[in-house]
C-alpha positions as a Python dict, from the first residue, in 0.01 Angstrom:
ca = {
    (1, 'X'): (0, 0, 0),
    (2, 'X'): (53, -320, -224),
    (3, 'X'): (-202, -251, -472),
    (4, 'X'): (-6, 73, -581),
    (5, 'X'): (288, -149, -684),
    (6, 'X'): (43, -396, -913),
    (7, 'X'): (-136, -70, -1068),
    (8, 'X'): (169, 101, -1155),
    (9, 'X'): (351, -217, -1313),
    (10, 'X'): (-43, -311, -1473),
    (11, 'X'): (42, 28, -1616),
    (12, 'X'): (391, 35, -1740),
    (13, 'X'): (342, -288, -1898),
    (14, 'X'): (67, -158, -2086),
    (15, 'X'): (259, 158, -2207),
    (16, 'X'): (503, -54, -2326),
    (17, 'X'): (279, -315, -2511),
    (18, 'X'): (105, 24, -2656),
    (19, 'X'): (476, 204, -2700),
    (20, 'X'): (596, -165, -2898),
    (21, 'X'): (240, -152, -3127),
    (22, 'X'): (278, 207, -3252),
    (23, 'X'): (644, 128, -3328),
    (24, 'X'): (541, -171, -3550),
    (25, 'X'): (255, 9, -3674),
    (26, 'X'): (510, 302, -3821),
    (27, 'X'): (719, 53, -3932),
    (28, 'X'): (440, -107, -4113),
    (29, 'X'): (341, 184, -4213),
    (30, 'X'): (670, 309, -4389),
    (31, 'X'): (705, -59, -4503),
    (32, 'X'): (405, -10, -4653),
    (33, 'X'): (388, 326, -4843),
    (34, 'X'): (58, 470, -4868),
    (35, 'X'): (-108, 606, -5188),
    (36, 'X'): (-176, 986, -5183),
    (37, 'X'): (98, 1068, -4915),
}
């Protein structure tokens, strides 16, 4: 019914926003390089 539709875009915009974080998190990550890698 109309809730599916607001659960799966709830959900897609929250695998993005987790998708975008891990990207800037490797980029910090190889920005930053780690000691003992």
């Amino acid at each position: 019914g109309r809730h599916a539709g607001v659960v799966a875009r709830a959900a897609r915009e929250l695998d993005i926003a987790r998708t975008s974080l891990s990207s800037r998190m490797d980029t910090l990550g190889l920005a930053r390089p780690r000691r003992g890698a």
